[in-house]
C-alpha positions as CSV (number, residue, x, y, z in Angstrom):
1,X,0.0,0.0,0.0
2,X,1.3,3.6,-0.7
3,X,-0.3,6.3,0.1
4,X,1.5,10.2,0.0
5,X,0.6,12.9,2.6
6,X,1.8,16.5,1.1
7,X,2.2,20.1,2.5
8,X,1.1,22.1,0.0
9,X,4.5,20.2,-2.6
10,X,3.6,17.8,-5.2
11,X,6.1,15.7,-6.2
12,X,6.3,12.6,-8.8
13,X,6.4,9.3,-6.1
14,X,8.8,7.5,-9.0
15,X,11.5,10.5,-8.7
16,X,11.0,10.7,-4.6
17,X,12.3,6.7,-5.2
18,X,15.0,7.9,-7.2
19,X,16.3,10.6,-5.2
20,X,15.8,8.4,-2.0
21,X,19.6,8.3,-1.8
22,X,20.1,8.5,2.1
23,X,18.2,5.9,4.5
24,X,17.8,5.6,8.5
25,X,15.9,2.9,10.8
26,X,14.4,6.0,12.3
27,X,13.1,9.2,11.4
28,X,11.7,12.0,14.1
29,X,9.3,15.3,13.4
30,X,10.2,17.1,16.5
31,X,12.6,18.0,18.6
32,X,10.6,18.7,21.8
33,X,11.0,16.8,25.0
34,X,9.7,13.7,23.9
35,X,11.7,13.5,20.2
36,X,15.1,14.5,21.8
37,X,14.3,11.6,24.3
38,X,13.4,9.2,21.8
39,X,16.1,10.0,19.2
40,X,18.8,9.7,22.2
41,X,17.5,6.2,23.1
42,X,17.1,5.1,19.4
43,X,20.0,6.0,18.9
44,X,22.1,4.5,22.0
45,X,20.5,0.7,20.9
46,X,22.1,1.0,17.9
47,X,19.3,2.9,15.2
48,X,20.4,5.4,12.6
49,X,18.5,8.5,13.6
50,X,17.1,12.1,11.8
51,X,15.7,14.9,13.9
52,X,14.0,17.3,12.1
53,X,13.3,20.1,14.2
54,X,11.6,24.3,13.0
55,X,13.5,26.0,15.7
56,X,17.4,26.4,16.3
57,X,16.8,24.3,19.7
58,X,16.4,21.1,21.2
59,X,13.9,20.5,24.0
60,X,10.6,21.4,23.0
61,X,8.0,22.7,26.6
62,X,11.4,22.4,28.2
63,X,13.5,24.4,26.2
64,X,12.2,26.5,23.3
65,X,8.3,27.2,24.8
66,X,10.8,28.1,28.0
67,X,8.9,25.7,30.5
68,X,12.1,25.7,32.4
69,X,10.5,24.3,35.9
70,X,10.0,20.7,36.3
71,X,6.9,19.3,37.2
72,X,6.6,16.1,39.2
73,X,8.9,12.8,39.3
74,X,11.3,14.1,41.2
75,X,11.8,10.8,43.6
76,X,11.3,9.2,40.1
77,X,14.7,10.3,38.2
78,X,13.6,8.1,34.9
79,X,16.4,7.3,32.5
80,X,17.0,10.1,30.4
81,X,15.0,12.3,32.9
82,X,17.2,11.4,35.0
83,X,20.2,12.1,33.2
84,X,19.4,15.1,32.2
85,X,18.6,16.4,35.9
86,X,21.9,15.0,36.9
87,X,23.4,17.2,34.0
88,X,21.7,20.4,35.9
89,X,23.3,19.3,38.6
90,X,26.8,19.0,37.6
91,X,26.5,22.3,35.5
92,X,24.6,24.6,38.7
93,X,26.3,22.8,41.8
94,X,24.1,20.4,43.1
95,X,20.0,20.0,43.7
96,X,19.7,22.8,46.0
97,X,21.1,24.7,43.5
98,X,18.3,24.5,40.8
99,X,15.6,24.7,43.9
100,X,15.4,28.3,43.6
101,X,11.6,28.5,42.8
102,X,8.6,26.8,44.8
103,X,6.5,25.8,42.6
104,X,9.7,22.7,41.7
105,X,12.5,20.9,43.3
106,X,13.9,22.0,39.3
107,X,14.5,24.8,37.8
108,X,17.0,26.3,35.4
109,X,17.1,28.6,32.3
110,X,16.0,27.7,29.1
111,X,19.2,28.3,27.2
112,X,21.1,26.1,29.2
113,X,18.9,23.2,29.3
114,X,19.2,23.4,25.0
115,X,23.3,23.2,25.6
116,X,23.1,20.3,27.8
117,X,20.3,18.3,25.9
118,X,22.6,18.8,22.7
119,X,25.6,17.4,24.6
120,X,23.6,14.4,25.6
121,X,22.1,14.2,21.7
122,X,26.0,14.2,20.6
123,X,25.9,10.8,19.2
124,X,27.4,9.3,15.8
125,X,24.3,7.6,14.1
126,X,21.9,11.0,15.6
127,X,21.6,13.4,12.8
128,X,19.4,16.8,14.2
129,X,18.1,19.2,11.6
130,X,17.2,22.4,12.8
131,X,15.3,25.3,11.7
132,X,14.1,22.5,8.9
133,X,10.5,21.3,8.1
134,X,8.8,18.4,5.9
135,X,6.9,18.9,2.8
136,X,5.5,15.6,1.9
137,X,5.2,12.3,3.3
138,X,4.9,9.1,1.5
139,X,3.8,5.7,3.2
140,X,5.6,2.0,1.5
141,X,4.9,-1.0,2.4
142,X,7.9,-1.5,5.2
143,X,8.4,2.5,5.9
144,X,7.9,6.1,4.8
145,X,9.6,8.4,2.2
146,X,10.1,12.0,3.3
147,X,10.6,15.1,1.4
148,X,11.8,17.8,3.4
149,X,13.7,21.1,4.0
150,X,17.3,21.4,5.9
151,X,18.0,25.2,5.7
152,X,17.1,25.9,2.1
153,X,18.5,23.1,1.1
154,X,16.0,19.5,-0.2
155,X,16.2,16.4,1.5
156,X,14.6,13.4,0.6
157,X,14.9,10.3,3.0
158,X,13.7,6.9,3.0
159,X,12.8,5.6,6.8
160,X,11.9,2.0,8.6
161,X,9.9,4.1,11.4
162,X,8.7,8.0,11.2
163,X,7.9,9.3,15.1
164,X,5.2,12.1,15.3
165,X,7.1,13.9,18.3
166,X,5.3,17.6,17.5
167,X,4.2,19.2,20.3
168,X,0.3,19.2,18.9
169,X,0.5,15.9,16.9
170,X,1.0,17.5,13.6
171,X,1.3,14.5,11.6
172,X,-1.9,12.6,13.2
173,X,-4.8,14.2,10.4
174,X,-1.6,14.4,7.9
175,X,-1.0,10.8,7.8
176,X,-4.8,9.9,8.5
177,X,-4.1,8.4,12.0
178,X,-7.7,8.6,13.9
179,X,-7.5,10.9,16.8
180,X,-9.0,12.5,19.7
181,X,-9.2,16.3,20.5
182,X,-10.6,18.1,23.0
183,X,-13.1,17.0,26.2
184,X,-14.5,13.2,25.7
185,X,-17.6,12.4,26.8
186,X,-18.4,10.0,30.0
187,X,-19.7,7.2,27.5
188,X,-16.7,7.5,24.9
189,X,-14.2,6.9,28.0
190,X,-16.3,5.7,30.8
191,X,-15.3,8.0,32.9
192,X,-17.6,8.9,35.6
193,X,-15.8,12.4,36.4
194,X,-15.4,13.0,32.5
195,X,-18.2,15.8,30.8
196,X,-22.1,14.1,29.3
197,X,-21.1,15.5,26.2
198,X,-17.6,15.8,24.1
199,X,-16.4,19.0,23.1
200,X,-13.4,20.7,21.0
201,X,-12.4,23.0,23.8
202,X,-8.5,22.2,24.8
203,X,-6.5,23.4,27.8
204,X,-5.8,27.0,27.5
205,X,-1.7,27.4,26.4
206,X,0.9,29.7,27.7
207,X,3.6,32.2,25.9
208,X,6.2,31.8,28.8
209,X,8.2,35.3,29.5
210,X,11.6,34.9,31.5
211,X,12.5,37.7,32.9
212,X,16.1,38.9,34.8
213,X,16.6,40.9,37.6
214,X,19.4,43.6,36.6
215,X,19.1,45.7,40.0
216,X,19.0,49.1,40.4
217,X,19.6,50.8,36.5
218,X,18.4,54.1,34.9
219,X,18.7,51.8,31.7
220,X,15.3,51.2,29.6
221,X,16.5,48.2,28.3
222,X,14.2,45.1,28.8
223,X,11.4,47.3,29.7
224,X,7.6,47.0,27.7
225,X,5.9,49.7,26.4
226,X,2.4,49.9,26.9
227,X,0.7,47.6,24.8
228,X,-2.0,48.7,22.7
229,X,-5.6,47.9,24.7
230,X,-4.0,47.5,27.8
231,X,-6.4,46.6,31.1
232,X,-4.8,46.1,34.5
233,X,-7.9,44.7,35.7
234,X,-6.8,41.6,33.4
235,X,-4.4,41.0,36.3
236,X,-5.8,42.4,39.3
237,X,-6.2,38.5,40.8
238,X,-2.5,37.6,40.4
239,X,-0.8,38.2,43.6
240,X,-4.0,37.2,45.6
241,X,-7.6,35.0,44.5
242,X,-10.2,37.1,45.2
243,X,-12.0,33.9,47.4
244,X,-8.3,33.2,49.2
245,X,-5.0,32.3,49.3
246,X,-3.8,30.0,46.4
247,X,-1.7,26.8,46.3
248,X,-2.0,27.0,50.5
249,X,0.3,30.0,50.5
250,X,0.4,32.5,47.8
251,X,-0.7,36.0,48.6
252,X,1.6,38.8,48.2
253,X,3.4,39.2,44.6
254,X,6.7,38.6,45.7
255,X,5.1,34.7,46.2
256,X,3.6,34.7,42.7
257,X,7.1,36.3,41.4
258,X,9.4,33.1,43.0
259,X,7.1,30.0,41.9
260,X,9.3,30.4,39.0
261,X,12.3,31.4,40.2
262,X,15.2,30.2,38.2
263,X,19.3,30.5,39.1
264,X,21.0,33.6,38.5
265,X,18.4,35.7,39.1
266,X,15.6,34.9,36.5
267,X,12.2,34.4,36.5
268,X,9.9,32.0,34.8
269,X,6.2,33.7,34.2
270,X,4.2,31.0,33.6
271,X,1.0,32.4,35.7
272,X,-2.2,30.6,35.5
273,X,-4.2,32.9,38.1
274,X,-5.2,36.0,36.3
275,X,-1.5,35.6,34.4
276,X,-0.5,34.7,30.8
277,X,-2.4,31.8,30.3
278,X,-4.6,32.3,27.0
279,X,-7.1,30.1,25.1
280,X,-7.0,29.5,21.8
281,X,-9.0,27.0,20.0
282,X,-6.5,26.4,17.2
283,X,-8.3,22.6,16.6
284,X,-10.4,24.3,14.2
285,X,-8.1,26.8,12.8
286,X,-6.2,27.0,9.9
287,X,-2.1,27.3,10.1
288,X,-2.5,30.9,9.1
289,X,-5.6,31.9,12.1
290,X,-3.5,29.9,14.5
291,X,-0.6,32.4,13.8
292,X,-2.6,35.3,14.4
293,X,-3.9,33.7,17.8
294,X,-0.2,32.7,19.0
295,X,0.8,36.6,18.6
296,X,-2.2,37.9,20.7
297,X,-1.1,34.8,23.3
298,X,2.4,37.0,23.1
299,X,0.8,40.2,23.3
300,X,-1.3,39.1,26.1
301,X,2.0,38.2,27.9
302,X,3.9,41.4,27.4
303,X,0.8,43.5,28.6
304,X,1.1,40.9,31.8
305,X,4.9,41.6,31.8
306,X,4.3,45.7,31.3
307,X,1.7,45.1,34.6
308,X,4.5,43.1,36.5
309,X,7.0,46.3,35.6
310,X,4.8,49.1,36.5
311,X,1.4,48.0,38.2
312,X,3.2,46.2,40.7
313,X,6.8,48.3,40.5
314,X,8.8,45.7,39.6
315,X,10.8,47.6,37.2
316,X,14.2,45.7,37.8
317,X,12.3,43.1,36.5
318,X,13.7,42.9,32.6
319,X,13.1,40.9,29.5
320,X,16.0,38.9,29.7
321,X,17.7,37.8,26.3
322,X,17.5,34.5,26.9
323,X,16.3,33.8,23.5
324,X,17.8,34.5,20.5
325,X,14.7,36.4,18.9
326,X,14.1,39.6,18.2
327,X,11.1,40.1,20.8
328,X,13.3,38.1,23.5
329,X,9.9,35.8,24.0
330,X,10.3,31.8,23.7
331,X,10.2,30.5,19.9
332,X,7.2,28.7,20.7
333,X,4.0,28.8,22.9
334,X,3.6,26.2,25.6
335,X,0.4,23.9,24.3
336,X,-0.3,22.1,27.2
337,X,-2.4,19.6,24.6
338,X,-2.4,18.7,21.2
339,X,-4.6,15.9,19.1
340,X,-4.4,12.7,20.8
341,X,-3.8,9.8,18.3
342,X,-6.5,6.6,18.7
343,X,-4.0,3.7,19.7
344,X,-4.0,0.0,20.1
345,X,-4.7,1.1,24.0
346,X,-6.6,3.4,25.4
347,X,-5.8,4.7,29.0
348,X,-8.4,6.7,30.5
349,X,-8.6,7.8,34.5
350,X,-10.0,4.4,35.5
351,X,-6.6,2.7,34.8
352,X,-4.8,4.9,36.9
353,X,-7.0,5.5,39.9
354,X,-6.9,1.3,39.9
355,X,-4.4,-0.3,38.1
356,X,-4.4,-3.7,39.8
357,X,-7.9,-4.1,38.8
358,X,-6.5,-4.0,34.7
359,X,-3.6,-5.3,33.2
360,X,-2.4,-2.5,31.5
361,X,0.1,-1.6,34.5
362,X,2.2,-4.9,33.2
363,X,3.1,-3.1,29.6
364,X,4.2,0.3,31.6
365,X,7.1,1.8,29.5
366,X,7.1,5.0,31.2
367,X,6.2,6.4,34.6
368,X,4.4,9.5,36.1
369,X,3.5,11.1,39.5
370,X,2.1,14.9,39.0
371,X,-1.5,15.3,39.6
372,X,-4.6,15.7,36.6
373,X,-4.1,19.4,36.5
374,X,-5.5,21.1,33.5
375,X,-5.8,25.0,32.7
376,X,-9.0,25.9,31.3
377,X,-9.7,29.4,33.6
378,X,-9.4,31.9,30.0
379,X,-12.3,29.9,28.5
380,X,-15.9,30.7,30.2
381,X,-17.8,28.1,27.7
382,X,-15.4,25.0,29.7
383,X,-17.5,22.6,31.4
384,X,-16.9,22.7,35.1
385,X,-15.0,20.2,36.0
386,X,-12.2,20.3,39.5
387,X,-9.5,18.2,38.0
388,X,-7.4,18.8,40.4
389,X,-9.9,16.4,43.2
390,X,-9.6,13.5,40.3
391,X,-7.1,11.5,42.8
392,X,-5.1,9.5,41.6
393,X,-1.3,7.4,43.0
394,X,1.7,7.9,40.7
395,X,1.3,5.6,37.7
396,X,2.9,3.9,34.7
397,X,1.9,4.4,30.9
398,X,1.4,1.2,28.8
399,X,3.0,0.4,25.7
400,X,0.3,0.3,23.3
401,X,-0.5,4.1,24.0
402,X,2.1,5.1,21.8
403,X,1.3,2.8,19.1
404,X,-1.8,3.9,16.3
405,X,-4.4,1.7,15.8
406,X,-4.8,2.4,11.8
407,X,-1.3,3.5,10.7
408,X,2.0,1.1,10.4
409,X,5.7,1.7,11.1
410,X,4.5,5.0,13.0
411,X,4.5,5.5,16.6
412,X,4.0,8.8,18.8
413,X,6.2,9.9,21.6
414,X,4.8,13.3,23.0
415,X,1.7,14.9,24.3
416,X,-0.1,12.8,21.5
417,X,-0.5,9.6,23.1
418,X,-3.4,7.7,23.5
419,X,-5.1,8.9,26.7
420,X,-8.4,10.7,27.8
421,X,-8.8,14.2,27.9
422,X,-8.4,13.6,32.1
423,X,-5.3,11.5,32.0
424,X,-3.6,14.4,29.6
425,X,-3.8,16.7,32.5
426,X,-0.5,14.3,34.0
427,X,0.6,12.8,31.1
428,X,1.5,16.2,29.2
429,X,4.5,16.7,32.1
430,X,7.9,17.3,30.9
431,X,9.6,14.3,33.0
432,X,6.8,12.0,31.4
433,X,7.0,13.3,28.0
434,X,11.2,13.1,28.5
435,X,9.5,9.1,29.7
436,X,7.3,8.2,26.9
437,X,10.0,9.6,24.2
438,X,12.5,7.5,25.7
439,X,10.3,4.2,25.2
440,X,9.3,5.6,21.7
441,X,12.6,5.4,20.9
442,X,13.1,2.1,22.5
443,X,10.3,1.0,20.6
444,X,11.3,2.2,17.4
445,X,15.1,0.9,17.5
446,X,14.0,-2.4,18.2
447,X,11.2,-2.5,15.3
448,X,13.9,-1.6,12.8
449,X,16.1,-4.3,14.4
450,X,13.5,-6.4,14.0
451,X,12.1,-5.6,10.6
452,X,8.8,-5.9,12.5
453,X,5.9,-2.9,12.5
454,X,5.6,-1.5,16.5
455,X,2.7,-3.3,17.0
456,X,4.7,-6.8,16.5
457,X,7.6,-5.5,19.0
458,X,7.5,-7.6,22.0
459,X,6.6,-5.9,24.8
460,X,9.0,-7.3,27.2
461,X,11.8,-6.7,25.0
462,X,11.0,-3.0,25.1
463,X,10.7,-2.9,28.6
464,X,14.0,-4.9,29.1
465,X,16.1,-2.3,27.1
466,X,14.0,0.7,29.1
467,X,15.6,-1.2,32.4
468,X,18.8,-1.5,30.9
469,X,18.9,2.0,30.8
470,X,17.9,2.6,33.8
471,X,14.4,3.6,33.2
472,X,11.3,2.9,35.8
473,X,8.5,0.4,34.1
474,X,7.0,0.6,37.7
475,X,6.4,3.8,39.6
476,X,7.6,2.7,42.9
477,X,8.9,5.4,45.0
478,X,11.1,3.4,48.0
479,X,13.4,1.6,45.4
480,X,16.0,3.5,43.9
481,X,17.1,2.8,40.7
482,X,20.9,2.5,41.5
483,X,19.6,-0.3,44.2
484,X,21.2,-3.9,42.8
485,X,17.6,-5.2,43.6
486,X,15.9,-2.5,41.0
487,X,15.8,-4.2,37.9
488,X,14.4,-7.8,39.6
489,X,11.6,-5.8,41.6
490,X,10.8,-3.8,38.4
491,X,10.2,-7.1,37.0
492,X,8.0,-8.7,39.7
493,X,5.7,-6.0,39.8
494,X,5.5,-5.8,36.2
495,X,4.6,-9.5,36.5
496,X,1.8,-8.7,39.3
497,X,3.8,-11.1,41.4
498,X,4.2,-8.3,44.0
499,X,1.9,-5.5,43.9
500,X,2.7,-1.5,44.9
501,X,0.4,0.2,47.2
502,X,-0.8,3.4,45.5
503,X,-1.4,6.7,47.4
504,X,-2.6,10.2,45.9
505,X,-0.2,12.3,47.6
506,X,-0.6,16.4,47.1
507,X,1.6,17.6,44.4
508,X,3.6,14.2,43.9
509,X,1.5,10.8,44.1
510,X,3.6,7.6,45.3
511,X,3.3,4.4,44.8
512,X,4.8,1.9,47.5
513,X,6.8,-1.1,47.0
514,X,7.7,-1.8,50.5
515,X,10.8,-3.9,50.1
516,X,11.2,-4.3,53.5
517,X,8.0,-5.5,54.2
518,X,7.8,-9.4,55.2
519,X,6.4,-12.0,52.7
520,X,3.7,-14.6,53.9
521,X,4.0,-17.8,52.1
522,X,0.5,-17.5,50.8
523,X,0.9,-14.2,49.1
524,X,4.2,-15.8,47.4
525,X,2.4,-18.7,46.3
526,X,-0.7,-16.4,45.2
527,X,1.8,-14.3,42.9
528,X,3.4,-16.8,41.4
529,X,1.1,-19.4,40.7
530,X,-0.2,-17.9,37.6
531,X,3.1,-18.3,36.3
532,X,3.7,-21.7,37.7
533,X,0.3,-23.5,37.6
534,X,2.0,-26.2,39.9
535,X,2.1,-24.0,43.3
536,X,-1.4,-24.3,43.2
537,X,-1.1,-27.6,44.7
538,X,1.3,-26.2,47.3
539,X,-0.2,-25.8,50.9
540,X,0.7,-22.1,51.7
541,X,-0.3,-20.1,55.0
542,X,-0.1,-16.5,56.4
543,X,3.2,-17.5,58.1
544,X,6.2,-15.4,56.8
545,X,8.3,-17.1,53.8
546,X,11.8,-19.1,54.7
547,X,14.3,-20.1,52.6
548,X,13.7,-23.3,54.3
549,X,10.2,-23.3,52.8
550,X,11.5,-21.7,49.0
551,X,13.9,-24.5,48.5
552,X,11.3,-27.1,49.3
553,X,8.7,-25.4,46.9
554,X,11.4,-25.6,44.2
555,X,12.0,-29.1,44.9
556,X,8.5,-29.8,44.2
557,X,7.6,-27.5,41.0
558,X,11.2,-26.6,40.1
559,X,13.1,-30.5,40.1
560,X,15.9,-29.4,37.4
561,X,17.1,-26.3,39.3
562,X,19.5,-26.9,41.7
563,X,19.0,-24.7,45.1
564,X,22.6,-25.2,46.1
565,X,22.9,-22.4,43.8
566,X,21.3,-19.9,46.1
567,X,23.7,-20.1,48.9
568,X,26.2,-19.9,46.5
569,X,24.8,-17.0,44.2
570,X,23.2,-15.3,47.7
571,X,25.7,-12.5,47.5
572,X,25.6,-11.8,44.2
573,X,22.2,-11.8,43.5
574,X,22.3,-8.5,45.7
575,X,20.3,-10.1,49.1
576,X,21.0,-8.0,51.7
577,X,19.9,-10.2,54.4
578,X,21.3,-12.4,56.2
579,X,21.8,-16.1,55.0
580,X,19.1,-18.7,57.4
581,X,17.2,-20.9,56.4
582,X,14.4,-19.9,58.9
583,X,14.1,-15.8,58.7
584,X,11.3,-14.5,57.6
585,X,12.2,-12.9,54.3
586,X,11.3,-9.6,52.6
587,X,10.0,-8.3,49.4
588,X,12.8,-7.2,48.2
589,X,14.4,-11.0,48.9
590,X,12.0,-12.5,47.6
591,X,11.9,-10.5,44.4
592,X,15.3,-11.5,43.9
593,X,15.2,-15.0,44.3
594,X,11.8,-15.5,42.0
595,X,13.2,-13.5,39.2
596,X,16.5,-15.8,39.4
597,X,14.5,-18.8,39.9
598,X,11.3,-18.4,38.0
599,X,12.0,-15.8,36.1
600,X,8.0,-14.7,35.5
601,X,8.9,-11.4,33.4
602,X,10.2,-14.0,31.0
603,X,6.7,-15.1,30.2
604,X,5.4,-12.3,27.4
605,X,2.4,-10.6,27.2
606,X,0.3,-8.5,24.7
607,X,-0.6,-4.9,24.4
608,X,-3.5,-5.1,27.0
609,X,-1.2,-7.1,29.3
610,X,-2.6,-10.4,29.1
611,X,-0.2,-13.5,29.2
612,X,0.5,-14.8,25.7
613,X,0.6,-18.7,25.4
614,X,3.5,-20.5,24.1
């Protein structure tokens, strides 16, 4: 089947064949958060990789919309989130050093975040095209043919797998992919907190100012002028909510001016109470009316900036040229949503409010904690809806979400994944988005490995090369991912062996693992049986597990492993406790020991989670 997708270029299919001269396992539209991620990881497993990115940046929300103030995950440090944090850290001196605003444990300037996410992007087989777009798109039979534009000059590139890593899913009505946008209705998602009836409207978006402190100057420089139709009564809410204090403790200015404090004196305005947050229902505009909207979203922030400068008399407060434009504004708004593609899964709230009653939680690729919080105060016409009471305990995001239902060779890896309307509200979070890139990536390196579509990619494989690098599968809290037991309890409770114990927890949910806590025989033997239909004719009681009483099952249901091995291998399986055949035994033991022994993770499953029979 072939089938070409064009912006506004014709071109003869025959001479795209012809000029095909240069080839890749992976090709990325994007250079956000989520395609930097994925092209990193692609790229590290092996993948020849494009980037083709508008802007001179890498980092997307993070970087070029100048969303410079992490939100959530920080007791998760995820893989390439993680990385990347520890990269702020070496270049500003250490965590308390980028804890400079309250509203995260993370901040930093936008600028410096692009130099170190280019560092990390420094790799042979990663080729980034900046300031670059595509013109057409043409689907074969085992990839996609691209014709696009690298600084004036044509390209034309022949790929295994294309990534849709825009910040709005671009390429989802381009390449025909089916896909959501807007508010879903209760009997679309089943949702019981979702609206009766769907709607277009999407979360309002945000043109971020970051603004520097340059003391006490007779200089102009960095100041606004008064915009034209400027209204201070816009603003009047932004220090203080007119029915009380916000966030449990904002109300004086100098409060709303430090939530996004960043180092060396800058400041991150990204206000939603009576701020620069701004609607715009660019769903159902053309790429010319969204245009026009995205420079009243800027206007709308400088007349917030002119009210910060002279309203409230912060004057010292300056446009800081932390961008190289010529208006010293971000090269991008920050969309807090885009179209969300129809996938082979669906994860709506239900899944994350209780995952043990699904099986989705056993595909997780990538991990989340930040509460449904969506932004939807510029638009009257929003159904009312308090997001922000949808509890829910930190969470994982299946595979399958990133994988179309109706497309081939195509996966997504940003805020286009296949989710609710609801679940969006967590799932759009930089640390996520770094979270689902990296496992698009993963994904897509070992479909071109495998000369298999995404759909076909196991889904343990996937999560084995997300471990390998040190990426959480499982959101659980208390197990760090440099502990030598974190891959093998990853495992378990990817397996359901061991389940976590979820909590909605204020600004950052958890999800326990308790590796300390003692093990009963029966809940072993519960956990594992559907994995090792033999246990079921084990006796099993509420007693804490023993060695004594491991070896004996193994004997019985495992007769070609030899259990001398665990006193031998006891100190290098990582088991931390002491050696005796009658202590009680922990989680974190006994996850050990049944991923050496029984090795459940072993056993695939599909998209949905279900065990796949040999």
């Amino acid at each position: 089947m072939r089938r070409k997708f064009s912006l506004g270029l014709l071109l003869v299919f025959s001479l795209q064949l012809l000029l095909a001269q240069q080839q890749v396992d992976v090709f990325i539209i994007g250079g956000g958060a989520g395609g930097t991620s994925a092209a990193i990881q692609a790229a590290r497993m092996g993948s020849s990789v494009i980037i083709l990115e508008k802007s001179p940046w890498l980092g997307g929300m993070l970087t070029s919309a100048g969303v410079s103030a992490i939100d959530g995950n920080h007791e998760l440090p995820s893989g390439i989130w993680g990385e990347f944090r520890d990269a702020l850290y070496t270049h500003y001196g250490g965590p308390k050093a980028v804890a400079t605003g309250w509203v995260s444990h993370t901040l930093f300037e936008p600028s410096v975040a692009d130099r170190l996410l280019k560092k990390m992007a420094n790799l042979r087989n990663l080729k980034i095209a900046y300031n670059s777009k595509y013109y057409t798109i043409t689907e074969l039979d085992d990839g996609w043919i691209l014709v696009w534009d690298n600084n004036g000059e044509r390209q034309v590139t022949q790929t295994k797998i294309l990534i849709d890593a825009t910040e709005t899913g671009e390429l989802l009505p381009v390449l025909g992919a089916k896909f959501r946008l807007g508010m879903d209705s209760k009997e679309e998602t089943g949702e019981q907190e979702a609206p009766e009836v769907a709607n277009p409207i999407v979360q309002d978006l945000t043109y971020v100012a970051i603004l520097t402190d340059v003391g006490d100057t007779k200089s102009k420089e960095g100041l606004v002028k008064k915009p034209k139709g400027y209204d201070p009564a816009q603003f009047k809410c932004s220090c203080k909510r007119p029915e009380g204090e916000m966030f449990g403790g904002v109300s004086s200015c100098e409060q709303m001016l430090n939530y996004g404090k960043l180092p060396n004196n800058k400041y991150m305005i990204n206000w939603p109470n009576c701020g620069n947050d701004y609607y715009v229902d660019w769903g159902r505009l053309s790429d010319e009316e969204r245009e026009k909207e995205i420079k009243k979203a800027k206007a709308h922030t400088l007349k917030f900036v002119y009210y910060i400068q002279n309203d409230l008399g912060y004057k010292n407060l300056r446009l800081a040229p932390e961008f190289p434009t010529e208006d010293n504004l971000p090269f991008i708004p920050y969309d807090r949503e885009g179209r969300r593609v129809e996938g082979k899964v669906f994860l709506t709230v239900d899944h994350l409010e209780r995952p043990y009653d699904f099986n989705l939680y056993k595909t997780g690729v990538a991990v989340g904690d930040y509460p449904i919080d969506h932004h939807h105060d510029k638009n009257p016409d929003t159904p009312k809806i308090e997001f922000i009471n949808i509890k829910v305990p930190s969470y994982n995001i299946p595979m399958g979400v990133l994988i179309p239902d109706n497309v081939n060779n195509f996966i997504v890896a940003e805020k286009n994944i296949s989710v609710s309307n609801i679940v969006n509200g967590t799932t759009r979070l930089q640390p996520v988005v770094l979270g689902i890139g990296q496992a698009a990536g993963a994904l897509a390196a070992m479909a071109a490995r495998e000369a298999k579509t995404p759909s076909d990619v196991e889904v343990r494989k996937v999560q084995r090369a997300l471990l390998e690098a040190k990426a959480y599968i499982m959101p659980f809290i208390d197990v760090d991912k440099d502990d030598r037991a974190f891959t093998a309890i990853q495992k378990i409770g990817a397996t359901g062996v061991f389940n976590g114990y979820g909590i909605p927890y204020k600004w950052a949910n958890q999800t326990w693992f308790y590796p300390a806590q003692i093990v009963s025989e029966y809940e072993w033997i519960q956990g594992l049986t559907p994995f090792v239909p033999k246990l079921s004719q084990i006796p099993a009681s509420g007693k804490p597990i023993t060695l004594k009483f491991v070896k004996e099952v193994i004997r019985q249901t495992q007769p070609q492993f030899q259990v001398m091995e665990i006193n031998q291998n006891w100190n290098t399986w990582g088991i931390d406790q002491e050696l005796n055949e009658d202590a009680a035994l922990n989680r974190r033991t006994m996850s050990l020991l049944t991923n050496q022994i029984f090795d459940p993770f072993n056993i695939p499953v599909d998209l949905k989670g279900n065990t796949i029979s040999n």
